[in-house]
C-alpha positions, -999 to 999 in steps of 0.1 A, spaced: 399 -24 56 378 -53 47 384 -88 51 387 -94 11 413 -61 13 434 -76 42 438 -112 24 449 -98 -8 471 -73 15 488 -108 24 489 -125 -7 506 -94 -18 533 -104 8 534 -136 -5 546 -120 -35 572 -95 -27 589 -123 -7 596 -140 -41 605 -109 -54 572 -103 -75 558 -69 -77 521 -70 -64 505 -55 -97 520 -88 -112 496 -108 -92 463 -120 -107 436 -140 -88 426 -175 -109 387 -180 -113 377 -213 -103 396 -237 -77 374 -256 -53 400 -270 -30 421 -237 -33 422 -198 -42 451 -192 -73 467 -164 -82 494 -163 -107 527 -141 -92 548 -128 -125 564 -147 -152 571 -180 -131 552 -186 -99 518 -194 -91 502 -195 -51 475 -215 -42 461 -211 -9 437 -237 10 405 -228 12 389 -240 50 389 -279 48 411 -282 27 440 -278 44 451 -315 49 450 -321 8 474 -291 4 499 -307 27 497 -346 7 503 -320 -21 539 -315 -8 550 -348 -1 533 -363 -35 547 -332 -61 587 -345 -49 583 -382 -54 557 -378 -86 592 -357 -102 614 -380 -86 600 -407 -118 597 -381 -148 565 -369 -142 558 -330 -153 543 -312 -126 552 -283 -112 578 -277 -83 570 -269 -52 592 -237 -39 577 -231 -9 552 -242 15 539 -226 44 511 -245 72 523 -220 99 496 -191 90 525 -165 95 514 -143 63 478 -156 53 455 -174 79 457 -203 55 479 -228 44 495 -220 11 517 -232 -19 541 -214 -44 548 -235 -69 563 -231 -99 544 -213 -132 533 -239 -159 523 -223 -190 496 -240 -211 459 -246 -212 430 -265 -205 431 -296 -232 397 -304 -251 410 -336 -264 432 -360 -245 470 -343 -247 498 -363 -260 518 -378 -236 496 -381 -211 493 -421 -213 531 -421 -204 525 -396 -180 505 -419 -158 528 -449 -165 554 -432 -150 533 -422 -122 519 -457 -116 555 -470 -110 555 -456 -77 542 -489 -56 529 -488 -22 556 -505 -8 581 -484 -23 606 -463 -3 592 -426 -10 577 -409 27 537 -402 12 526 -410 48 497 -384 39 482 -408 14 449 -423 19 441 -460 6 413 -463 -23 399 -495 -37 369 -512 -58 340 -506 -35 311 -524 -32 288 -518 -64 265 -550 -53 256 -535 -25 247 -501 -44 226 -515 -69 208 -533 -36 202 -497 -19 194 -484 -54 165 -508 -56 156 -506 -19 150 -472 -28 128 -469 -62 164 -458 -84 162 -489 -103 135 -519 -109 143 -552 -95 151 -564 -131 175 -541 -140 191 -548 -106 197 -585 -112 212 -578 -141 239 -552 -130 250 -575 -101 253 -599 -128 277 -575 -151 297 -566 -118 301 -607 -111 316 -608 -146 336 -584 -143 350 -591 -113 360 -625 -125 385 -605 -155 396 -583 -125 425 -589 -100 412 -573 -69 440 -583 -52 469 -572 -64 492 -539 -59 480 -502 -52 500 -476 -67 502 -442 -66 475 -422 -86 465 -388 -93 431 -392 -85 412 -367 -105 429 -367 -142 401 -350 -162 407 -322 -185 405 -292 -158 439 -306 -139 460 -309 -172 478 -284 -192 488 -286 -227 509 -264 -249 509 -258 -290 504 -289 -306 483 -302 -273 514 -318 -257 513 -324 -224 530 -300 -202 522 -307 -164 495 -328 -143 484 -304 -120 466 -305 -83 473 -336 -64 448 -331 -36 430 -360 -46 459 -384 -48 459 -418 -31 471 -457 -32 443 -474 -53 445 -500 -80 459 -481 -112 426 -483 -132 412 -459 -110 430 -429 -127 409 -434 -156 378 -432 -139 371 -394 -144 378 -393 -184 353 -401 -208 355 -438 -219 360 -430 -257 391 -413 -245 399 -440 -224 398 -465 -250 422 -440 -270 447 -439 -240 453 -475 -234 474 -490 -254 499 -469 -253 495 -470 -217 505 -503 -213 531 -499 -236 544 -475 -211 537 -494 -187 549 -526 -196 519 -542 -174 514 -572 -168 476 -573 -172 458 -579 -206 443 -555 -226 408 -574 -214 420 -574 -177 428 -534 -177 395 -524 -194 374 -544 -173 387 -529 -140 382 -493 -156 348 -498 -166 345 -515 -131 352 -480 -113 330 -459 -145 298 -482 -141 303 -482 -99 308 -449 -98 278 -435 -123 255 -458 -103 266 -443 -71 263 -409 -84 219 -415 -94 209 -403 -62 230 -376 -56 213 -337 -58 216 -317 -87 251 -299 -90 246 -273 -121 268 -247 -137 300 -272 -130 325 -275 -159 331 -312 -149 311 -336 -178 309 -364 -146 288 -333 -122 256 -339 -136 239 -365 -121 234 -389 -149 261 -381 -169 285 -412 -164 255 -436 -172 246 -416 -198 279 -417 -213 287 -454 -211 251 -461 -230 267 -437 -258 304 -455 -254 289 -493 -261 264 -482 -283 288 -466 -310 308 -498 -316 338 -496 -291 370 -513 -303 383 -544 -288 383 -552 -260 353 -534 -247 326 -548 -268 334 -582 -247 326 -569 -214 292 -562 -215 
C-alpha cells in the first residue's frame, strides 16, 4: 500500500467515526494550509498540511469566540493534534453549503463588524493569536530605491503620501480581532449571493481593523464601507477608515514589487504587480468620497 492509499485509509476513519460511509468522502482541490474533504451531507475535515500545524490549532480557539458574537462560520465538532488516526493534525467541522462569491456577498460588511467587536483586551482565551500592525512603508520605499525598484523621485513622493496618511490615521489605537485573509476564496455565498460562512481562520490575528480589507479589491472596498460602519458604529470618520485601508493596500503592493513570480494562483493580489496595478485603476476611475481626498 502506498503512502497516498494509507492516508486516505485514515481519512476514511475519520469518517466512519462520525458515522459517514467512506464512498461519501470527497477530496477538495486546492487548500494551501490544509487538505479538504467533504464527509456526507454535513461535515467537512481538513487536515494540516506540514507547517501548518500551529494555524489549525488558533483555528480552534478563534471559530468558538468568532460564534460567540454572531459571526457565520462553521462549528468545530472535533479536533484532533494527537496524530492517533492521521499523522497530522486535523479538523471536522461542520458542512457549509454555498460557493465561491464573484461580487462581494451581502452581509459581509456586518459580518466583520461583528467580528471586529472582539477587542484585545477582551475576556475570550485566543492566546494562539499573533499581533499585526502598520509596518514600516518608509522604510520599504527606501530599500525599493536602494535597489533599482523605484527612481529616487517616485520615492520622495510615496514617503510623502504615507506622511499624509499617517497624519488621518490613528496608529495608536485598539487591535481587534480579524480574519486576516477575507478575499473571495474564504467566503461562501448561497442564492441570491448572501453570505453564509467566513471560512479558514489560519490567518487570524490582533491588528488594527482596517487590515481585513486589505486583500479585497478597493472598488469593493469602497462598496463595503459604509455599511460597515454602520455596523460598526465606529468611531472613526469615513476619511479616517479609508486612509488606514489604503495605508495597508499601498504598503502592501509596494512590498509585494520584488517578490518572484507566483503564476497559476486564483488570488487577483498573487501576481506581483497586481495591487499597484489595481489602485492606479481604483483612483483613476473617479472613486467616491472619501478616497479622491487621499491621494
Amino acid at each position: 500500500m502506498g503512502e497516498q492509499d494509507d492516508f486516505l485509509d485514515r481519512v476514511a476513519a475519520v469518517a466512519r467515526r462520525h458515522g459517514v460511509d467512506p464512498g461519501a468522502v470527497r477530496e477538495v482541490a486546492g487548500g494551501v494550509a490544509n487538505r479538504g474533504f467533504v464527509l456526507g451531507e454535513d461535515l467537512f475535515l481538513r487536515v494540516s498540511r506540514p507547517g501548518y500545524e500551529d494555524d489549525l490549532h488558533k483555528e480552534t480557539q478563534v471559530v468558538p469566540a468568532t460564534r460567540s458574537v454572531g459571526v457565520l462560520t462553521p462549528a468545530i465538532v472535533e479536533y484532533d493534534a494527537d496524530r492517533q488516526v492521521i499523522d497530522a493534525p486535523y479538523a471536522v467541522m461542520q458542512r457549509v453549503n454555498g460557493t465561491e462569491p464573484t461580487e462581494v456577498p451581502a452581509g459581509l460588511a456586518e459580518q466583520l463588524a461583528r467580528l471586529h467587536q472582539i477587542k484585545q483586551s477582551g475576556p475570550a482565551d485566543l492566546s494562539e493569536v499573533e499581533e499585526d500592525g502598520w509596518g514600516d512603508p518608509w522604510r520599504t520605499i527606501e530599500d525599493l530605491a536602494d535597489r533599482g525598484y523605484i527612481d529616487p523621485g517616485t520615492a520622495t513622493w510615496l514617503t510623502g503620501w504615507f506622511t499624509r496618511l499617517a497624519e488621518r490615521v490613528d496608529a495608536g489605537g485598539p487591535k481587534v480581532l480579524i480574519h486576516g485573509d477575507v478575499a473571495a476564496h474564504n467566503l461562501l455565498a448561497g442564492p441570491g449571493n448572501e453570505l453564509r460562512a467566513l471560512i479558514d481562520w489560519g490567518d487570524a490575528a490582533w491588528a488594527p481593523p482596517a487590515m481585513d480589507f486589505a486583500k479585497l479589491p478597493l472598488t469593493q472596498v469602497a462598496a463595503l464601507l459604509p455599511s460597515y460602519r454602520h455596523h460598526a458604529q465606529s468611531s472613526d470618520s469615513e476619511h479616517e477608515l479609508a486612509a488606514a485601508i489604503l495605508w495597508f493596500h499601498l504598503s502592501w503592493a509596494l512590498a509585494k514589487l520584488p517578490a518572484a513570480p507566483w503564476p497559476n494562483q486564483r488570488h487577483w493580489t498573487a501576481p506581483t504587480t497586481s495591487r499597484l496595478l489595481g489602485l492606479l485603476q481604483f483612483f483613476t476611475t473617479t472613486p467616491p468620497a472619501p478616497w479622491a481626498d487621499l491621494v
